[in-house]
Jmol script that loads the backbone (N, CA, C; Angstrom):
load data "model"
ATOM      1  N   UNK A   1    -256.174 -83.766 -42.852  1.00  0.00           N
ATOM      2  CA  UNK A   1    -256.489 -82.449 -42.336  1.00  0.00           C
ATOM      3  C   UNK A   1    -257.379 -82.599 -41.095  1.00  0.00           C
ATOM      4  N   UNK A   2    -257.134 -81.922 -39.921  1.00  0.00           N
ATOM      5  CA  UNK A   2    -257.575 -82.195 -38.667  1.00  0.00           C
ATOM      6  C   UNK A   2    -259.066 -81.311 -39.084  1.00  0.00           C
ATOM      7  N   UNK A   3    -260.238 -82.040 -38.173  1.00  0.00           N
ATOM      8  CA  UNK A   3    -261.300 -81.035 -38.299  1.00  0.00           C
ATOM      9  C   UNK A   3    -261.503 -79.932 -37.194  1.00  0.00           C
ATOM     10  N   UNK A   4    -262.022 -78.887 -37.915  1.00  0.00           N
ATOM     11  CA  UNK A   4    -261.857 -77.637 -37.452  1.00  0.00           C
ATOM     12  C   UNK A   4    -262.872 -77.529 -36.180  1.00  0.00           C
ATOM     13  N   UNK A   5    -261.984 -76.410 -35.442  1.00  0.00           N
ATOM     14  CA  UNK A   5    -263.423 -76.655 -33.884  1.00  0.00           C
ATOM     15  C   UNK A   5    -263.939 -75.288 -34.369  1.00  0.00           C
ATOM     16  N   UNK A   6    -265.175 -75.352 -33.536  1.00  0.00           N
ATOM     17  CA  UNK A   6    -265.995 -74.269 -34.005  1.00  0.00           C
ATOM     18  C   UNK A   6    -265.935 -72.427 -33.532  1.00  0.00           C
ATOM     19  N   UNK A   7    -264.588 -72.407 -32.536  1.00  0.00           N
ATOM     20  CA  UNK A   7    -263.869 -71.225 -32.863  1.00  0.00           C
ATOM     21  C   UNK A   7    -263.556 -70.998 -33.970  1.00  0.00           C
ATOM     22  N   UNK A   8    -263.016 -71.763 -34.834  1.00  0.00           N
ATOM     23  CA  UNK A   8    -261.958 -71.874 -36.226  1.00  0.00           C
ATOM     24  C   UNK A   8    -263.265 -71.577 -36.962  1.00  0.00           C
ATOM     25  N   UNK A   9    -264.371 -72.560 -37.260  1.00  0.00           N
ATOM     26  CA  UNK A   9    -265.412 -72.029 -38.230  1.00  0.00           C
ATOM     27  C   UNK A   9    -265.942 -70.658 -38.136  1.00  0.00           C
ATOM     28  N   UNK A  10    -266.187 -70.408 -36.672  1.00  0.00           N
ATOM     29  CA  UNK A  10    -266.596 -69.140 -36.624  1.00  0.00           C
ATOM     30  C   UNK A  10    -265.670 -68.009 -36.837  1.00  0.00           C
ATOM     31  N   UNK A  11    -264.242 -68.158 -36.907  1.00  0.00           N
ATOM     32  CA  UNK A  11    -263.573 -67.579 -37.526  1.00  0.00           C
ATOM     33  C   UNK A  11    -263.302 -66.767 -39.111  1.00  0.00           C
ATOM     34  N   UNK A  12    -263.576 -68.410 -39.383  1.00  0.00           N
ATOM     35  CA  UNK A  12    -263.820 -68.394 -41.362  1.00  0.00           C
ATOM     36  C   UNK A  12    -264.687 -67.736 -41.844  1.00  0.00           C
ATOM     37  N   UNK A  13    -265.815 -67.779 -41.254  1.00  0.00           N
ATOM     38  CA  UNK A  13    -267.101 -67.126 -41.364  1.00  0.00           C
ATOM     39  C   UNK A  13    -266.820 -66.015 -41.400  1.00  0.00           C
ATOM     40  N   UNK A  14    -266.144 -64.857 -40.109  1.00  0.00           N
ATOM     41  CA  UNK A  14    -266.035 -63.764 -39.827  1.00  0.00           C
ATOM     42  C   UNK A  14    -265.198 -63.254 -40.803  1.00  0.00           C
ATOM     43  N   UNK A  15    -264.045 -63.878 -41.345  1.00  0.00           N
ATOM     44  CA  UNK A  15    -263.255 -63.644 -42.269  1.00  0.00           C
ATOM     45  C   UNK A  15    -263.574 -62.913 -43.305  1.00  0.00           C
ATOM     46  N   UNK A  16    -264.936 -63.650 -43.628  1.00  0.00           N
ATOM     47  CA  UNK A  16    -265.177 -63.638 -45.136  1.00  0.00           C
ATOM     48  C   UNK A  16    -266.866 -62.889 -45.333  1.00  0.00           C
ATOM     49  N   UNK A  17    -267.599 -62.411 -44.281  1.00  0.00           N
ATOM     50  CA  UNK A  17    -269.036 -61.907 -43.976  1.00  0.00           C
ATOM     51  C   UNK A  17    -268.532 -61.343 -42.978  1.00  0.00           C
ATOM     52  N   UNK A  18    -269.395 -59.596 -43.255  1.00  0.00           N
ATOM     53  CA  UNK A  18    -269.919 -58.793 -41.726  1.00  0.00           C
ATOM     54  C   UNK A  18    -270.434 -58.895 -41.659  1.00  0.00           C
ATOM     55  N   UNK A  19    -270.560 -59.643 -39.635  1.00  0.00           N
ATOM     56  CA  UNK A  19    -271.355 -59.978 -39.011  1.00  0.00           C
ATOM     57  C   UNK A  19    -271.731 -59.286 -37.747  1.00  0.00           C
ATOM     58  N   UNK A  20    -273.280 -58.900 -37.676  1.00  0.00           N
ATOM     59  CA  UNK A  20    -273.444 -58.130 -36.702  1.00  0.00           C
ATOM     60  C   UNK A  20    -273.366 -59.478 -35.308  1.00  0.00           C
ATOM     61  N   UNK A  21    -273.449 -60.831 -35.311  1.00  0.00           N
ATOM     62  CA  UNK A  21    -273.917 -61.420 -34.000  1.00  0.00           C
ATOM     63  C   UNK A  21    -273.232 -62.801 -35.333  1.00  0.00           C
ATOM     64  N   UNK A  22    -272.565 -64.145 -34.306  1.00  0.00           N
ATOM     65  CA  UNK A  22    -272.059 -65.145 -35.130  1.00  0.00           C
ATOM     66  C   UNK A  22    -271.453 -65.907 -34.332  1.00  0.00           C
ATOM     67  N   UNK A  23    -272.470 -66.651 -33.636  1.00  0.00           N
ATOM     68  CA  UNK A  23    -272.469 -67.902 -32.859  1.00  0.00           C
ATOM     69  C   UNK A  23    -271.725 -69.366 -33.519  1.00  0.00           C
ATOM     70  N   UNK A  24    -271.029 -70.523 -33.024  1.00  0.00           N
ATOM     71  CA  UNK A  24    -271.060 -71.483 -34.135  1.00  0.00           C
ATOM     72  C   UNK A  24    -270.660 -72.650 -32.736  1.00  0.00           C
ATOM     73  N   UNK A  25    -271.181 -73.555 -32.838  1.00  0.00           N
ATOM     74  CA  UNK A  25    -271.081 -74.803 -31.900  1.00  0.00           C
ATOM     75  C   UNK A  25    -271.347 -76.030 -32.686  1.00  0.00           C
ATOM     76  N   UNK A  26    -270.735 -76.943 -32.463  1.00  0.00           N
ATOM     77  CA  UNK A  26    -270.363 -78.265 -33.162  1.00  0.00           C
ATOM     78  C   UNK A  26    -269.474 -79.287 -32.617  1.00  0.00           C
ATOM     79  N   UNK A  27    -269.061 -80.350 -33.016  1.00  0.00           N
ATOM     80  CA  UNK A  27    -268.466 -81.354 -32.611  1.00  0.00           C
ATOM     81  C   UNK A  27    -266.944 -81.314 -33.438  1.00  0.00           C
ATOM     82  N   UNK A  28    -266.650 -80.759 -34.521  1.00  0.00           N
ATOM     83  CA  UNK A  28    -265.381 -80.740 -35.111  1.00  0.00           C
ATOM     84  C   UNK A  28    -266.160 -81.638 -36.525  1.00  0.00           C
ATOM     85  N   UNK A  29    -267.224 -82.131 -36.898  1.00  0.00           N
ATOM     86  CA  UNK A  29    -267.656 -82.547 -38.419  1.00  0.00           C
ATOM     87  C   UNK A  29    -269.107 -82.012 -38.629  1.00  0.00           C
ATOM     88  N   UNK A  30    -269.778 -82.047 -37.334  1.00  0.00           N
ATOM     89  CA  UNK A  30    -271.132 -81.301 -37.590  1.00  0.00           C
ATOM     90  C   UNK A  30    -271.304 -80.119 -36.815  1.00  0.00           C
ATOM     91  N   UNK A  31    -271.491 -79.132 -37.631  1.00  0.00           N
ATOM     92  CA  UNK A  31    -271.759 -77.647 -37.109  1.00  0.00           C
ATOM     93  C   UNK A  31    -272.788 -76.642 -36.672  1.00  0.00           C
ATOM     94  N   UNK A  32    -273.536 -75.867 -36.004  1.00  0.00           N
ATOM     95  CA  UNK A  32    -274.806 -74.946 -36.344  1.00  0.00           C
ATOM     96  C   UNK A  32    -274.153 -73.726 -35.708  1.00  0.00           C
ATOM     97  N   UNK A  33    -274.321 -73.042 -36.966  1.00  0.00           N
ATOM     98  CA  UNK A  33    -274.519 -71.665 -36.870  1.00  0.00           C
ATOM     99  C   UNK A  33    -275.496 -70.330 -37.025  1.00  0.00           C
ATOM    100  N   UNK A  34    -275.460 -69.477 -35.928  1.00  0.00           N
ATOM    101  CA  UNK A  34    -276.245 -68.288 -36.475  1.00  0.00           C
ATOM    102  C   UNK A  34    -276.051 -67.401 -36.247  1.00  0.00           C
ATOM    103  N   UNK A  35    -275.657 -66.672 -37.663  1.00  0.00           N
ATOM    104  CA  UNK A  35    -275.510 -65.904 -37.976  1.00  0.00           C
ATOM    105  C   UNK A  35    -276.357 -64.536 -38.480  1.00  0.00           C
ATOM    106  N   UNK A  36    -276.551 -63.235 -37.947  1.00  0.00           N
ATOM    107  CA  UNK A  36    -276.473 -62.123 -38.394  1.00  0.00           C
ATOM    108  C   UNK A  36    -275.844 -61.178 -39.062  1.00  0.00           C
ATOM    109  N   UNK A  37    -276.471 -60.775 -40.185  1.00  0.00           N
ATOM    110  CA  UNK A  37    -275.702 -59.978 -41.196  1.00  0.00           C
ATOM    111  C   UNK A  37    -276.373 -59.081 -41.955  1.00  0.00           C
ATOM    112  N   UNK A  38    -275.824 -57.773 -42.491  1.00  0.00           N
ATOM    113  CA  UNK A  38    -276.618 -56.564 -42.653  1.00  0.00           C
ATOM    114  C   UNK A  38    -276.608 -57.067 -44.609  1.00  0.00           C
ATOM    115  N   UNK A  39    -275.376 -58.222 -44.844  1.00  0.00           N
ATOM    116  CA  UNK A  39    -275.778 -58.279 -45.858  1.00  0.00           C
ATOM    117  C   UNK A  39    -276.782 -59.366 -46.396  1.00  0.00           C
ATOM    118  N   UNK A  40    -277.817 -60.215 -45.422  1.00  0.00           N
ATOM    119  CA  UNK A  40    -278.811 -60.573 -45.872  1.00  0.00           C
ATOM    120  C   UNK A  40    -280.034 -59.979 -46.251  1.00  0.00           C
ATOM    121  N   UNK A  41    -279.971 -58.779 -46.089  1.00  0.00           N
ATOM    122  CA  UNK A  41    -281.436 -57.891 -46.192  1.00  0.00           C
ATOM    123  C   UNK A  41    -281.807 -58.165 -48.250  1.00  0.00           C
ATOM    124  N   UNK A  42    -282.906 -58.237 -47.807  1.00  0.00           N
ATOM    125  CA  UNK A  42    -283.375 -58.798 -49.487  1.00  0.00           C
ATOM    126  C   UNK A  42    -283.257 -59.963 -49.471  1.00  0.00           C
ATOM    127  N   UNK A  43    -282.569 -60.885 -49.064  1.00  0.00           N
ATOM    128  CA  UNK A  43    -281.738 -62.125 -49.909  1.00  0.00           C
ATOM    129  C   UNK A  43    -282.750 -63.776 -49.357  1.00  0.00           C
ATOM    130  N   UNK A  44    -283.270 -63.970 -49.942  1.00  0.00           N
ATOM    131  CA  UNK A  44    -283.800 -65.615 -49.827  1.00  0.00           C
ATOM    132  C   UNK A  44    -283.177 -66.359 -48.876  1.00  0.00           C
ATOM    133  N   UNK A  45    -283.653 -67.500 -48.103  1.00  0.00           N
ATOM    134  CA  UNK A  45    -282.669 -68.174 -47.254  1.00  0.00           C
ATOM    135  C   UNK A  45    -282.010 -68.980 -47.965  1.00  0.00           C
ATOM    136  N   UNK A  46    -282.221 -68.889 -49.179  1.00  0.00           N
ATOM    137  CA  UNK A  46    -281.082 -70.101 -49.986  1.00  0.00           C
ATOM    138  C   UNK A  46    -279.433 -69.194 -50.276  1.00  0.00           C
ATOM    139  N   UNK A  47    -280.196 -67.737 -50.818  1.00  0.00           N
ATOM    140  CA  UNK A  47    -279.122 -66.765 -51.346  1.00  0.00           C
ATOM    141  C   UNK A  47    -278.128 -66.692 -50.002  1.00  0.00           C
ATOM    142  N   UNK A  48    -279.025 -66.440 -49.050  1.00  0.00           N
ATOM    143  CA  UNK A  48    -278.205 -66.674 -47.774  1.00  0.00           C
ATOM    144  C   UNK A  48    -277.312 -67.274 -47.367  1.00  0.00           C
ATOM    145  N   UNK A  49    -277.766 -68.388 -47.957  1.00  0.00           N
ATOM    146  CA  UNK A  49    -277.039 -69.690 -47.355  1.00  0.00           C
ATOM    147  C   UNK A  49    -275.676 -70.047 -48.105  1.00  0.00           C
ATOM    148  N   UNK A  50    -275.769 -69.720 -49.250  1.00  0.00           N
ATOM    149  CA  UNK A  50    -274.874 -69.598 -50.580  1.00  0.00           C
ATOM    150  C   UNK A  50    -273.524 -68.631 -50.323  1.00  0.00           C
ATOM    151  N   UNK A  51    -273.926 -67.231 -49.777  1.00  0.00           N
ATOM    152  CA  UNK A  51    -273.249 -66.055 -49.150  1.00  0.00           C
ATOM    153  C   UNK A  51    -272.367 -66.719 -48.259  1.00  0.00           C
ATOM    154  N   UNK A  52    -272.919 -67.817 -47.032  1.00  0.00           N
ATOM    155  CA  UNK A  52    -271.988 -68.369 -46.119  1.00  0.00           C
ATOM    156  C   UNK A  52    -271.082 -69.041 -46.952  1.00  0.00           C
ATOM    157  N   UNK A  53    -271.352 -70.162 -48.004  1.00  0.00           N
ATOM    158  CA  UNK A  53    -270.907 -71.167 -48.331  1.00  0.00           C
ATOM    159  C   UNK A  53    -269.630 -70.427 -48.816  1.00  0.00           C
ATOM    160  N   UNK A  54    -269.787 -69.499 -50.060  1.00  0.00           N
ATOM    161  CA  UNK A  54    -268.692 -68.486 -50.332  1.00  0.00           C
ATOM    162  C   UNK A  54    -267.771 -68.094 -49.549  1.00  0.00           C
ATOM    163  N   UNK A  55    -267.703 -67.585 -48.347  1.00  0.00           N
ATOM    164  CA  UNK A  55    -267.452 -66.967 -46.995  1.00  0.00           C
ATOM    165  C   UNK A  55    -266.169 -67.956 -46.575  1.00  0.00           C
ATOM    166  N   UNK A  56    -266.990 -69.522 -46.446  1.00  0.00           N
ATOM    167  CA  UNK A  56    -265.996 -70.749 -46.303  1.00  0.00           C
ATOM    168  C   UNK A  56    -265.015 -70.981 -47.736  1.00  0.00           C
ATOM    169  N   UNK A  57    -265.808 -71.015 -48.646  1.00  0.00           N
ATOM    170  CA  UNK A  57    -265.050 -71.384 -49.938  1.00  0.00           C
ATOM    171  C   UNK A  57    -264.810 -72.804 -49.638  1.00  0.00           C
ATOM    172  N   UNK A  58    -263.425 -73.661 -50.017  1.00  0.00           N
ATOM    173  CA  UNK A  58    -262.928 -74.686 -50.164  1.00  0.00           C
ATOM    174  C   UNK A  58    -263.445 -75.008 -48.396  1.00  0.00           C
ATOM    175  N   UNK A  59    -263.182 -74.535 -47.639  1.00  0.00           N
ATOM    176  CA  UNK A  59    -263.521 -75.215 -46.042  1.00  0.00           C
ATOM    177  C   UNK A  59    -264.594 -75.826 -46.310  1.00  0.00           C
ATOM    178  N   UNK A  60    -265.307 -75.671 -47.172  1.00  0.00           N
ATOM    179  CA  UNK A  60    -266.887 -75.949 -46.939  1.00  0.00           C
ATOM    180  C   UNK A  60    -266.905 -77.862 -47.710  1.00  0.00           C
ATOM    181  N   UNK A  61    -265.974 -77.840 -48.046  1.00  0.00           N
ATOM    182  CA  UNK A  61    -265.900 -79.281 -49.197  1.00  0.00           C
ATOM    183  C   UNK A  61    -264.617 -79.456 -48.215  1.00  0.00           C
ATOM    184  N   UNK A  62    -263.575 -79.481 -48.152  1.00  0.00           N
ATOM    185  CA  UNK A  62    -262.522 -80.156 -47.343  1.00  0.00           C
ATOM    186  C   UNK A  62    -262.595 -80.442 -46.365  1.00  0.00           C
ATOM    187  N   UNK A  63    -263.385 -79.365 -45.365  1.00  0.00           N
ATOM    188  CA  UNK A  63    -262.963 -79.513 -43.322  1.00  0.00           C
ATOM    189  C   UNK A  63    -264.093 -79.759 -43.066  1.00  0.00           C
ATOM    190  N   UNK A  64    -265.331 -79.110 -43.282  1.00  0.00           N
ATOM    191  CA  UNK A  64    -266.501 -78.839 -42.698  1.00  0.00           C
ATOM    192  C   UNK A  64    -267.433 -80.110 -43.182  1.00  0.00           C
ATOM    193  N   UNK A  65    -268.214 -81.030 -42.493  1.00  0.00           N
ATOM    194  CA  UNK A  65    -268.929 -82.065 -43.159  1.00  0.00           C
ATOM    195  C   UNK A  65    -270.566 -81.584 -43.465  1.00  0.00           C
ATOM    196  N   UNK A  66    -270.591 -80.910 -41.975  1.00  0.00           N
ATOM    197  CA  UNK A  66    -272.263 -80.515 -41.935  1.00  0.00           C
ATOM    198  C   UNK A  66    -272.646 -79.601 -41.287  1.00  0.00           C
ATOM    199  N   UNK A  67    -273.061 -78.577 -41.941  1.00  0.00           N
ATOM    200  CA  UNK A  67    -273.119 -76.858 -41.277  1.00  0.00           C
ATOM    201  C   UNK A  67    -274.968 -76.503 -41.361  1.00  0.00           C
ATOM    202  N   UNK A  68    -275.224 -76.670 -40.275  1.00  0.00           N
ATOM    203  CA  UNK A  68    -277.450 -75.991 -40.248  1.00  0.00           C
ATOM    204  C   UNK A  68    -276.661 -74.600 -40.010  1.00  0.00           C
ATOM    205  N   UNK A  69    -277.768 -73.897 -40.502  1.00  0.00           N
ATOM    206  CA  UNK A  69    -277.726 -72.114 -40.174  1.00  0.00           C
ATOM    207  C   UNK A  69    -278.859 -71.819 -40.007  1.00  0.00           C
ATOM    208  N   UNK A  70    -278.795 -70.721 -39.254  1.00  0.00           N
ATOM    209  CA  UNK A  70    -279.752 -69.901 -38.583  1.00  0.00           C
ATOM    210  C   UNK A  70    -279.069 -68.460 -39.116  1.00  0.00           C
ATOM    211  N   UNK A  71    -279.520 -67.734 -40.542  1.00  0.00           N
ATOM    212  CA  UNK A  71    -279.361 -66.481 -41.096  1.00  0.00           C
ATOM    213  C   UNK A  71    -280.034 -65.867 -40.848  1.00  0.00           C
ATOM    214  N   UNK A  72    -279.900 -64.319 -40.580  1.00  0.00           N
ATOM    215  CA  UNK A  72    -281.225 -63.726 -40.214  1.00  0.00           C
ATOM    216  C   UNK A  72    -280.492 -61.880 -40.349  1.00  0.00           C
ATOM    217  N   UNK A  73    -281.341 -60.933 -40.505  1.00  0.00           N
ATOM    218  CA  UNK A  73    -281.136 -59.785 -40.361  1.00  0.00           C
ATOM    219  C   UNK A  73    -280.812 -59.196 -39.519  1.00  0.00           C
ATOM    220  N   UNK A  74    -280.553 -58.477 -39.583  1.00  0.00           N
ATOM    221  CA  UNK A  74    -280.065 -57.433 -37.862  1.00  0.00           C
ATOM    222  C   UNK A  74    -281.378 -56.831 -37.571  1.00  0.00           C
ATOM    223  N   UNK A  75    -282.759 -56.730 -38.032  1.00  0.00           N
ATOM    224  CA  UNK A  75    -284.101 -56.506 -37.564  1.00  0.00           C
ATOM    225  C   UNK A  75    -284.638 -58.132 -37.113  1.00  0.00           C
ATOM    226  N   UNK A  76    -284.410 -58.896 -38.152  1.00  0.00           N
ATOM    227  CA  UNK A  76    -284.972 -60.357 -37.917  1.00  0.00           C
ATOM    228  C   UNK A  76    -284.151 -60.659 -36.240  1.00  0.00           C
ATOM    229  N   UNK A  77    -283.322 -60.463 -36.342  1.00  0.00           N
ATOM    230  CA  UNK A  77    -282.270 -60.870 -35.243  1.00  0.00           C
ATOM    231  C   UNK A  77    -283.135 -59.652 -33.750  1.00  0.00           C
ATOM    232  N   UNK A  78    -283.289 -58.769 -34.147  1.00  0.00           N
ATOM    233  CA  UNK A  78    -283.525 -57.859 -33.069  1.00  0.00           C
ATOM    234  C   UNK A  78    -285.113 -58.398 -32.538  1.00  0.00           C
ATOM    235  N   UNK A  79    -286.011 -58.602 -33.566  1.00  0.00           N
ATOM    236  CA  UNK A  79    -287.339 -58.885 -33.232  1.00  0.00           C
ATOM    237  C   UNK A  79    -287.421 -60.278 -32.519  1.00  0.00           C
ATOM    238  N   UNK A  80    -286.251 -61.046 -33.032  1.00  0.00           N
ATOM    239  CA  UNK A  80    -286.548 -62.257 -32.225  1.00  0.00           C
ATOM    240  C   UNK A  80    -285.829 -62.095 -30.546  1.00  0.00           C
ATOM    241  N   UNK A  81    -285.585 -61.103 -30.272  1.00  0.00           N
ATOM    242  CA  UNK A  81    -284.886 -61.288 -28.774  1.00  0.00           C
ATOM    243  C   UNK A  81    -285.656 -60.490 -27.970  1.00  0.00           C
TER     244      UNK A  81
END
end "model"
wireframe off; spacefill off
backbone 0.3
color backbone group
């Protein structure tokens, strides 16, 4: 299975999470993304992180080797710009 470029991840992502903002740059095995989403409000950065993993499902164990994130709220996201 060819590895995915990071249009394609950021694709998967979008697929599967609404995203207000969802950046993703990588080499085709190591990834960073950040992502904004109205459904992190409340949620721990682990719960967060878990939400993406879901999002990918099987991509996340087959294509993807190594994904950092940057999760954040659509306030977290607004205050930081």
């Amino acid at each position: 299975m060819a590895n995915p470029t990071p249009d394609e991840v950021q694709q998967y992502i979008a697929a599967g999470l609404p995203c207000t903002h969802l950046a993703v740059e990588g080499d085709g095995q190591h990834f960073f993304a950040t992502i904004v989403s109205g459904e992190f409000e409340g949620k721990s950065r682990v719960m967060r992180h878990q939400r993406v993993y879901q999002a990918l499902g099987d991509r996340m164990r087959e294509q993807i080797h190594a994904l950092s994130m940057k999760t954040l709220t659509p306030a977290e996201w607004a205050a930081q710009s």
